[in-house]
N, C-alpha and C positions, 0 to 999 in steps of 0.2 A: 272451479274449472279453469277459470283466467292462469291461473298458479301454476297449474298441474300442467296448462299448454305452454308456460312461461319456465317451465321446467327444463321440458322436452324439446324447446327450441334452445336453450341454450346448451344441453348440452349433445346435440347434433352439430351445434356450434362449431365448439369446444373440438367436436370428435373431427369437424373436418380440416381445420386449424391442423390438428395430431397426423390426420393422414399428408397433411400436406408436406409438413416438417419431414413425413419417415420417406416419403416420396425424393423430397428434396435428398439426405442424405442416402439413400438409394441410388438414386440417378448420379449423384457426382461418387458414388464408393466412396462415400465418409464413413471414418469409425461411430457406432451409435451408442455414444455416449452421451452422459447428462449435458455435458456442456455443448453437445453439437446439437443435440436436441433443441436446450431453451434456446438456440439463434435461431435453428430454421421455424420452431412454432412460434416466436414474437415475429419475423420475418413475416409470416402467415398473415398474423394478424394484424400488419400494416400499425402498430401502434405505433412504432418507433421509426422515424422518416427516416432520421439518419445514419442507423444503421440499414436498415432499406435500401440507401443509397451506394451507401458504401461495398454494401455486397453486389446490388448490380454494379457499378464501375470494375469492383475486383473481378468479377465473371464477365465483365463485356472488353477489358483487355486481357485477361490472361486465359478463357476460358475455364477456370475451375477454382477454387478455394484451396489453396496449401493449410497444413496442418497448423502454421506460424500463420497464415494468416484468418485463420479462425481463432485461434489464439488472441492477436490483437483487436479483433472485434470487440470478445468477449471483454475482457482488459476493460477497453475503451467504450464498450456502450451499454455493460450488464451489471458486471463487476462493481462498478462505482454508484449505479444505484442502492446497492444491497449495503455497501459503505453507509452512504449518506441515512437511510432509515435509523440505521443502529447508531449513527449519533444524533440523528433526531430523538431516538429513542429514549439514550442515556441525556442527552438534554434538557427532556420532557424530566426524568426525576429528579435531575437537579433542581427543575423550578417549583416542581410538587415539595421538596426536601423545604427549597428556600420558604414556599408559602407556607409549608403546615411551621416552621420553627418563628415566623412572622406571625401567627396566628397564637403559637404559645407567648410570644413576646408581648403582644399586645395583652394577652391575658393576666401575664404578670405585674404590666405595668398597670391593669387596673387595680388588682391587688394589692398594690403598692399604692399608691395614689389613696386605696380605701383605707392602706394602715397607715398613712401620714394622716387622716382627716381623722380616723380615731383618736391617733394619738393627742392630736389640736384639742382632741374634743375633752377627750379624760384630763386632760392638763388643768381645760379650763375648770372641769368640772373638781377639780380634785381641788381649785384656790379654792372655790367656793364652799367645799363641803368641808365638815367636820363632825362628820356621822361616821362610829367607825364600820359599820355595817356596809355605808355607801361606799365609804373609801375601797376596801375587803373586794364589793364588788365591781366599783372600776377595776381594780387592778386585776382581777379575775379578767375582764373581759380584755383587759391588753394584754395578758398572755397569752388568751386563745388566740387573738389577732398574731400576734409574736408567732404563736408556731403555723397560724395558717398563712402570713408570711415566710417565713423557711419552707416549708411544704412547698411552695410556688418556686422558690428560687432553688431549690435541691430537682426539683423537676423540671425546672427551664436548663440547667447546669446539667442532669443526666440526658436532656433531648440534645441540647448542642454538642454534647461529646458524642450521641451516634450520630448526629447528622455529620460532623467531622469524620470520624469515619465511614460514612456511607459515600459523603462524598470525595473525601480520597481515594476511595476504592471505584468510583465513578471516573477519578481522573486518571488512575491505573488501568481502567478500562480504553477508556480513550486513546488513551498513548499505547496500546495494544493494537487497538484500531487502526490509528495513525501509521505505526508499523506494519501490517499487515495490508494496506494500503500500499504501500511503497517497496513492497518485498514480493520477489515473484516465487509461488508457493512451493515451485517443482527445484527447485535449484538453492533456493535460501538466500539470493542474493538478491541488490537491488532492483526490483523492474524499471521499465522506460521511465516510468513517471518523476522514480526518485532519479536516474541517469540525468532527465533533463534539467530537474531543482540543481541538483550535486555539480552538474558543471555549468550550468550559468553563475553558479553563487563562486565557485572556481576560477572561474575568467575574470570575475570583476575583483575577484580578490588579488588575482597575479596583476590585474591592471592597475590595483591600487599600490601593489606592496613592488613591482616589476621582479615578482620573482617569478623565476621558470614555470613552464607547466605542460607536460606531456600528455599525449591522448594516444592508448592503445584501442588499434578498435580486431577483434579476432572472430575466426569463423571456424567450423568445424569443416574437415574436407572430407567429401563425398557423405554426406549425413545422411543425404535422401537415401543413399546406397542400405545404409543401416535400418531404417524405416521399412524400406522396401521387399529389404530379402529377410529382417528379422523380428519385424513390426515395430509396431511404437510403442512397446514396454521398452524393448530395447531403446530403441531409440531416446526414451527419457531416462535410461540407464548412464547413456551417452552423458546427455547435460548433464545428469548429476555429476559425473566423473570431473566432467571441465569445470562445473562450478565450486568444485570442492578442492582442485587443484590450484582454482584462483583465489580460493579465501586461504588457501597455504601458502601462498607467493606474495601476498599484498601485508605491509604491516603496515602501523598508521593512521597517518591520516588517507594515505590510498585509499579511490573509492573503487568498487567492481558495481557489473550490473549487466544482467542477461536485455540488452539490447534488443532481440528480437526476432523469434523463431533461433536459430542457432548460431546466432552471434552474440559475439558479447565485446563490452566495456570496459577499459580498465581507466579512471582519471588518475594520473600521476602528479599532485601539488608538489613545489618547489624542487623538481626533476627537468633536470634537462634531458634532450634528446640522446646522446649517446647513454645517458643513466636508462632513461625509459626501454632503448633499443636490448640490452641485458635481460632487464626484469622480462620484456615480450618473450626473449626467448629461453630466460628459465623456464617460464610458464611453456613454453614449445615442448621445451625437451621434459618437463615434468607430465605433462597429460602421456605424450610419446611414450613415456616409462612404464608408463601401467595395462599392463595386460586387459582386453575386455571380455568377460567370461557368460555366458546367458546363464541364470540363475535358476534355471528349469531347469536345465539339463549339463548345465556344468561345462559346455561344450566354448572351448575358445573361440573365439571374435575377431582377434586379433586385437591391433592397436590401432588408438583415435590419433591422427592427428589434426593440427591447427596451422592455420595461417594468418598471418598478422601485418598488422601495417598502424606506423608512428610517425605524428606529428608532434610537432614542440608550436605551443602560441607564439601568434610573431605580434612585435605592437600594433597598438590598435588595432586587432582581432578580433571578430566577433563566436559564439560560439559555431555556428554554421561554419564556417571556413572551417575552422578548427577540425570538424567532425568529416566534412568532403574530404578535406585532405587526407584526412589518415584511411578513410573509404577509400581514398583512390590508391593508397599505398597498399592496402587489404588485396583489391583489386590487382594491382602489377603484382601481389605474392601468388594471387590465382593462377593468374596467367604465367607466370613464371617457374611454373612446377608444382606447387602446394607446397604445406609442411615447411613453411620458411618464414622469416621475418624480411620486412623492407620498410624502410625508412622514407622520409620526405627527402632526402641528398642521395638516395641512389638511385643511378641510372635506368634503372629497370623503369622506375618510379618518372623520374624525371623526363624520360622518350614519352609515355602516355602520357603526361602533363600536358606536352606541348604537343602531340600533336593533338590533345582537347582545345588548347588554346586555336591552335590553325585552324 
């Protein structure tokens, strides 16, 4: 009976948890998908404080959840659980792998140890004798020993060649992982996580080497617009377009990286500023150039464009400068029309500078 009431409460539990989530995404008109779902039912269930937090701070200053910023929730507080399992996971067989071939090692080696004590033994036993009967069957019994020796080492030798491959294929898992970690899934480029590794390791590289180093940072204009009149297939029709224009523009060592909600990254290694301000606006007029079409109905969209804004490292720079400034250059191309590039030395750029500084 205990059981069967131990059932029943949990899953009234469970069911009010589910109402609460579909409530939540009701009330604020979120799309009710898997991923909007698991925030609001873990949100339910207070498990996780600090997403908890995060979503009241984002609703007690902006009133509502953007689609980017449920996006970086999940990223940041779901996403990387489900990572970390799956290499606990493949972890967990590496060490199964490493004990069971320790286990056959040991096995061998008693094998071995048992055909060195024979061998001691028939040796001795063979000065002493001169029966050819006995001799006949010493040598009978070190043959058997001889091949149940080989048997052991043809079987220690077949286990270590699959555990090699088992666990190379373990560490092709992993480095799948790893990637997949660092890749944001809708766009194929780098997400925040890898943006942030890729240009710290960046800065400290041009600090070491003092070679140039450019930072594009670009946004898409009026994106809400696209979401709003044509939903969000569309609207991820959008990023795919910019993200595929920017792995067409970048060669190299350039990194790219969808920054977050509808901006993106580009890190430019040993590019100066005027090189950087070019590449921004091939990438301008290459998005510009392609038509957007809805895949439903075939019906034109018209054209994306982008706005961008470039910083070059100045010495002793740390990554944050680097990244405000070219924000603020993003920024004066907003304000300044859309659809354009602006640089850290132009004026547009430079009036909002200072008057952040006053």
């Amino acid at each position: 009976m205990s059981v069967a009431v131990g059932i029943q409460d949990e899953h009234e539990r469970t069911m009010a948890f589910a109402e609460v989530a579909l409530a939540q995404i009701k009330s604020l008109r979120q799309g009710a998908m898997p991923r909007n779902y698991e925030i609001w039912y873990v949100y339910a269930t207070g498990y996780n404080a600090a997403l908890n937090q995060v979503i009241n701070e984002t609703l007690a200053r902006n009133g509502k959840l953007s689609d980017s910023d449920l996006e970086q929730i999940y990223d940041s507080y779901l996403s990387h659980g489900r990572t970390t399992d799956r290499i606990d996971k493949i972890g967990a067989r590496v060490v199964n792998e490493i004990d069971d071939v320790m286990t056959l090692i040991t096995d061998t080696l008693g094998v071995t140890a048992s055909f060195g004590d024979n061998l001691q033994g028939a040796s001795h036993k063979l000065s002493l004798s001169d029966d050819r009967d006995q001799v006949k069957a010493i040598v009978e019994r070190l043959v058997t020993s001889t091949r149940e020796m080989q048997s052991a080492n043809s079987a220690l030798e077949e286990r270590l060649s699959k555990s090699k491959l088992e666990i190379n294929n373990l560490q092709v898992s992993l480095e799948a992982i790893r990637a997949e970690s660092l890749t944001d899934p809708l766009t194929g480029l780098g997400n925040r996580k890898h943006f942030d590794r890729a240009i710290g390791e960046a800065v400290r590289h041009a600090a070491t080497t003092s070679e140039p180093l450019s930072l594009l940072m670009l946004d898409i204009d009026h994106f809400k617009s696209f979401n709003d009149n044509y939903g969000h297939l569309t609207g991820d029709q959008v990023l795919r377009l910019v993200g595929l224009s920017l792995k067409q523009s970048i060669k190299g060592q350039d990194i790219t990286a969808r920054y977050g909600g509808e901006e993106f990254a580009v890190v430019l290694p040993n590019t100066p500023l005027r090189q950087a301000i070019i590449v921004a606006d091939n990438i301008r007029r290459m998005v510009m150039s392609k038509e957007l079409k809805k895949k439903s109905t075939g019906e034109i969209l018209g054209r994306v464009t982008l706005s961008a804004g470039v910083s070059a490292l100045r010495p002793n720079e740390d990554c944050d400068a680097l990244i405000d400034r070219a924000d603020g250059c993003l920024y004066a191309a907003k304000r300044n029309g859309r659809n354009r590039v602006i640089c850290e030395t132009d004026p547009e750029f430079l009036g909002i500078d200072q008057i952040q500084v006053a």
